[in-house]
N, C-alpha and C positions, 0 to 999 in steps of 0.2 A: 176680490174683484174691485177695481176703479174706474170710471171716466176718465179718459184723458182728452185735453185739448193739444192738438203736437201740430206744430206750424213753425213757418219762417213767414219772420218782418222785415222787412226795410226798416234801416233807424230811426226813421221818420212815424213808425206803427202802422204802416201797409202793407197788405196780405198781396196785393195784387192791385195792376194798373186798373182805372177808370173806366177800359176795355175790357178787365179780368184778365190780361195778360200775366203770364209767372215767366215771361221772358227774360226779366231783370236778374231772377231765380238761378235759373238753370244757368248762366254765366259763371257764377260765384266758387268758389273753390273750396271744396268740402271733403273732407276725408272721408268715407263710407265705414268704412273700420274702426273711426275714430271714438271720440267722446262721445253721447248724445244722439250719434247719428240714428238715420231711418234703420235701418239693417235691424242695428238690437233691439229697437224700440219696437216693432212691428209683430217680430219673435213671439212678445204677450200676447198679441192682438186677437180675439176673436170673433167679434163682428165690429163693423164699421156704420155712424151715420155722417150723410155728406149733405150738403146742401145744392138745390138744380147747378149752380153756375158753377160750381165746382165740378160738379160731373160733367157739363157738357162742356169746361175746360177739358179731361181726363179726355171724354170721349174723342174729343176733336184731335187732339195732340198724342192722342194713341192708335189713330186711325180706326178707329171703333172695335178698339183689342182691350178687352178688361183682363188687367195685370193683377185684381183682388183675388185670393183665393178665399178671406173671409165676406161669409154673409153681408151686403149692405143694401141701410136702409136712406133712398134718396128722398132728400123732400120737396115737395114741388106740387103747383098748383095750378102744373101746364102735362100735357101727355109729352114724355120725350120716348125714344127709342132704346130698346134695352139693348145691349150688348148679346151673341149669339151664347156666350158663354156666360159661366159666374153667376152667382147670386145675387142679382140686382132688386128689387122689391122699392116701387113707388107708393109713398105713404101723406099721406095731407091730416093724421093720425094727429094729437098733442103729445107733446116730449113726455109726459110720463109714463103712455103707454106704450110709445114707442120703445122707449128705455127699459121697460118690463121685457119687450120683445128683443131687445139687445142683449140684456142681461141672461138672458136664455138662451139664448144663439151661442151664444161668449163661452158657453162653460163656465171652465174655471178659468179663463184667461179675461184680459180686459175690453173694455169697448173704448174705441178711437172715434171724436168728433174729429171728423177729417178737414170740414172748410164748411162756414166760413164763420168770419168773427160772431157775427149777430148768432146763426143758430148753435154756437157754442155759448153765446152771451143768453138764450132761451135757455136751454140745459143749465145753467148756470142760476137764473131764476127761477128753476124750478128743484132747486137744492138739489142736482142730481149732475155735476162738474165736480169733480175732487181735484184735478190737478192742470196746469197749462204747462206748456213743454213751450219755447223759444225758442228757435235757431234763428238769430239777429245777423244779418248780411251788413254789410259795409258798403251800403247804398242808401238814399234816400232818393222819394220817388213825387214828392211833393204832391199828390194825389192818389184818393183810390180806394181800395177798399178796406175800411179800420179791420187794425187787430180785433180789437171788443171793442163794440160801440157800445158802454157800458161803463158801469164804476166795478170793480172785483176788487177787495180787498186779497191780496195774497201773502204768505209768509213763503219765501227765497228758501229751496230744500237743499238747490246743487246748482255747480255753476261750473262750466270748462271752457276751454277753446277749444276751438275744431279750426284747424288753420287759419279760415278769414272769418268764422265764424264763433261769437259770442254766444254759447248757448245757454239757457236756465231753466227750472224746474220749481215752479210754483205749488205750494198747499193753496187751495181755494177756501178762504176763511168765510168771505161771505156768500148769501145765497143758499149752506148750505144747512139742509135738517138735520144734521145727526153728524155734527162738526165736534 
């Protein structure tokens, strides 16, 4: 079982516009099939933590259709609205016991911090991030919301193209207990 962090940046290390727009995103030109992509990485996947703005990006842009078929835990420190479907679960919890509750959910498969930098940058402080995943677009956004706003020491595992896409595959060295 790992933690993964698995996101795309703009070259510039933004997650998302100033608005939390991933408009820039969904432009880009990705192979689904390809190296790195979403498709295989998901495959492991057995529960998901996401953070509010992330979800109510999902929610909005899904028209309030939850496409998760694993367990996720949101965090947030506002009431939002759950999807009719999926396992959604609002938690204001600390990343360690959250993570106990992820790890359990997960089986034998892994746990995905879905968005955003900072509460992957938490996971990350609390020695409990093993890996960051990249898919770098061929844009820069001059604003917005950092990759990690944070220092991570990492060691380079894998690295491929995906058409326009630069992807890579970090060990998280620091931060973690049992490194």
């Amino acid at each position: 079982m790992a933690t993964h962090y698995f996101t795309a940046s703009s070259l510039d290390g933004f997650l998302a516009t100033t608005d939390h727009s991933l408009d820039w995103l969904l432009s880009q030109d990705i192979d689904m099939e390809g190296p790195m992509a979403y498709p295989g990485f998901v495959e492991g996947i057995g529960a998901l933590a996401m953070g509010a703005s992330t979800y109510e990006w999902v929610m909005r842009n899904e028209e309030g259709r939850w496409s998760y078929r694993q367990p996720t835990w949101v965090f947030t420190h506002r009431d939002l609205d759950l999807p009719t479907q999926g396992d959604v679960r609002l938690t204001q919890a600390d990343i360690p016991t959250v993570h106990a509750e992820l790890v359990e959910a997960a089986g034998d498969k892994d746990v995905w911090i879905v968005g955003g930098g900072d509460l992957a940058g938490q996971f990350a402080d609390a020695g409990l991030l093993d890996e960051v995943w990249i898919q770098y677009a061929p844009v820069t956004l001059g604003a917005g919301m950092p990759l990690l706003p944070r220092r991570l020491d990492l060691e380079l595992q894998e690295v491929a193209r995906n058409r326009a896409f630069l992807c890579g595959r970090y060990r998280v060295l620091t931060g973690r207990t049992n490194v």
